[in-house]
C-alpha positions as CSV (number, residue, x, y, z in Angstrom):
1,X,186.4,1.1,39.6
2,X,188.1,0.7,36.7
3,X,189.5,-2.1,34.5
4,X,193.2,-1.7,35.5
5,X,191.9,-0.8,39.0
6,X,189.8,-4.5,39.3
7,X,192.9,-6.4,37.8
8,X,195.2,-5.3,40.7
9,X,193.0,-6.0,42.9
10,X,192.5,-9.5,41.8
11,X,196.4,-9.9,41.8
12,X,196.5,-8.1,45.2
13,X,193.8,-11.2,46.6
14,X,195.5,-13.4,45.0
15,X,198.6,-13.1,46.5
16,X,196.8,-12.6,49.6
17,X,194.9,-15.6,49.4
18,X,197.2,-18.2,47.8
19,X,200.6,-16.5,48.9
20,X,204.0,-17.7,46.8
21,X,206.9,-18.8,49.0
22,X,204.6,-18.7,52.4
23,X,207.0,-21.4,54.8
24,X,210.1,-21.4,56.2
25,X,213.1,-22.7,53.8
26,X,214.7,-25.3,55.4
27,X,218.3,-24.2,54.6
28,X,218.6,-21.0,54.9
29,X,221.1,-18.5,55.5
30,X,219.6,-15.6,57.1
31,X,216.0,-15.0,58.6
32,X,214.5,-12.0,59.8
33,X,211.7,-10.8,62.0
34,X,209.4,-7.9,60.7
35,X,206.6,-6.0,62.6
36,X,204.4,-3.2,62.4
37,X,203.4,-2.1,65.5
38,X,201.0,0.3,64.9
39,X,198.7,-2.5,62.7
40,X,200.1,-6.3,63.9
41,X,201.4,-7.1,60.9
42,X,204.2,-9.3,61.3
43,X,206.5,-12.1,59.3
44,X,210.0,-14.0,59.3
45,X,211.6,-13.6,56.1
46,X,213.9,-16.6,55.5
47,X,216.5,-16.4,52.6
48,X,219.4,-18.7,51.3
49,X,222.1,-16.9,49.7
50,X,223.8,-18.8,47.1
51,X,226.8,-17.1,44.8
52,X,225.9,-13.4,46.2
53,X,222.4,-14.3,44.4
54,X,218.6,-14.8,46.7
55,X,218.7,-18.4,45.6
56,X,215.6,-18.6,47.5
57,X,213.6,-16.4,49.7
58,X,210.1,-17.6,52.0
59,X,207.8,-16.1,54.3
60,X,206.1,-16.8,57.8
61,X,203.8,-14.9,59.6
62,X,200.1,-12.9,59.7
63,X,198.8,-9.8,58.7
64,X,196.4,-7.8,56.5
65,X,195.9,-8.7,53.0
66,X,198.4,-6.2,51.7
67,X,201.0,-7.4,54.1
68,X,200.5,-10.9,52.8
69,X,200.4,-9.8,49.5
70,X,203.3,-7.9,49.4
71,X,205.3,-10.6,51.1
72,X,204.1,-13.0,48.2
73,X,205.0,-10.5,45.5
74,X,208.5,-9.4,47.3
75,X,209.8,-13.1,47.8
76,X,209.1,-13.7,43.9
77,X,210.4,-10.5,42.7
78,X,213.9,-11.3,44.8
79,X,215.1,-14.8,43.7
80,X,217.7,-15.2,41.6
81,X,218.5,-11.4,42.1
82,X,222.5,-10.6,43.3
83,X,222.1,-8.8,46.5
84,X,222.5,-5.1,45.9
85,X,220.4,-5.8,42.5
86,X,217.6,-7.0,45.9
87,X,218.4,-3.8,47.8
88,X,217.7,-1.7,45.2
89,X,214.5,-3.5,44.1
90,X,213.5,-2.4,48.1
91,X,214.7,1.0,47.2
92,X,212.4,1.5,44.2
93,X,209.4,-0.5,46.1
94,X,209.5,1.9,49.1
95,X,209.9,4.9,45.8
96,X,207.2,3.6,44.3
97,X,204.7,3.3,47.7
98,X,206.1,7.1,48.5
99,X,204.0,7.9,45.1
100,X,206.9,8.6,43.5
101,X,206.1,6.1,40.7
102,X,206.6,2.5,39.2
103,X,208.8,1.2,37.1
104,X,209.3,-2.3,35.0
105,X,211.9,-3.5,37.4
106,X,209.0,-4.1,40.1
107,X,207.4,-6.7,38.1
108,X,204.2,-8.0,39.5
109,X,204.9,-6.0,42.6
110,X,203.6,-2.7,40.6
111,X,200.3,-3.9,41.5
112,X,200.4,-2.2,45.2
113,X,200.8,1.4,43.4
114,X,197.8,2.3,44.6
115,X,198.7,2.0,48.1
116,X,200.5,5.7,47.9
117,X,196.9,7.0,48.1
118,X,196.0,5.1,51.4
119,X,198.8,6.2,53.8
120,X,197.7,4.0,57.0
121,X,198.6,1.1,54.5
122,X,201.9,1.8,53.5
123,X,203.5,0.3,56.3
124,X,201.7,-2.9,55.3
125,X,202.9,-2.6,52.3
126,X,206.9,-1.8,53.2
127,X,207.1,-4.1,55.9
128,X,208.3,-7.2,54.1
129,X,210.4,-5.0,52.2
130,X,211.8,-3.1,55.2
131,X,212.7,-6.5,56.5
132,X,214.5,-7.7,53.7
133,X,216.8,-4.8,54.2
134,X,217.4,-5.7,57.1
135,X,218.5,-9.4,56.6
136,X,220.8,-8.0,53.6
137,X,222.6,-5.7,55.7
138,X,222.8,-8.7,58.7
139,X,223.6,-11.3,55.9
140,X,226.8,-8.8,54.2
141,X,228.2,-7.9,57.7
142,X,228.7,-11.7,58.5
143,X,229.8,-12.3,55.3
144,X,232.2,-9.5,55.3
């Protein structure tokens, strides 16, 4: 393993370990269940909503390391995004996991790259991104 390879992983444990934004926000404006049925993976994404921005965004729930990982690295990446500047994020993400590369607007999250080669994780790895879709489109059809 390489360098690059054994920093990633570190980050990827990390987040794992020690995840960023793990609890539910106690004002929030949408939250949103996530599961991946063929592993267990599962998690509440909580997010308040503040000026068409993610003025915050937390997490509940269990799952593998990369789940939890990219749950942490998600909910960091989001906040203080406008919301279609958050779907897109998703968009690239799920890009990126398809193998169909990274870019700098990932951030941090660039560190589950590798997961393109491992396709029984990928799903880990969209889930929390799958559900933040999914409480953007619920959040914008009760706004709208």
């Amino acid at each position: 393993m390489g360098v690059l390879d054994d920093l990633y992983q570190s980050a990827i444990l990390d987040h794992s370990r020690h995840p960023r934004n793990h609890g539910e926000l106690d004002e929030h404006h949408v939250a949103q269940e996530g599961l991946n049925p063929s592993c267990g993976d599962e998690l509440t994404l909580y997010l308040r909503v503040d000026g068409g921005r993610v003025a915050a965004a937390s997490f509940v729930g269990e799952g593998c390391a990369i789940s939890q990982a990219a749950s942490s690295l998600m909910t960091e990446a989001i906040t203080g995004l406008e919301l279609a500047a958050a779907h897109e994020l998703a968009q690239r993400f799920k890009a990126m996991i398809r193998g169909l590369g990274a870019d700098e607007s990932l951030g941090e999250s660039r560190v589950l790259q590798g997961i393109a080669k491992l396709p029984a994780r990928v799903k880990c790895a969209t889930l929390p991104w799958v559900t933040l879709e999914l409480a953007l489109s619920r959040f914008t059809e009760r706004a709208d």
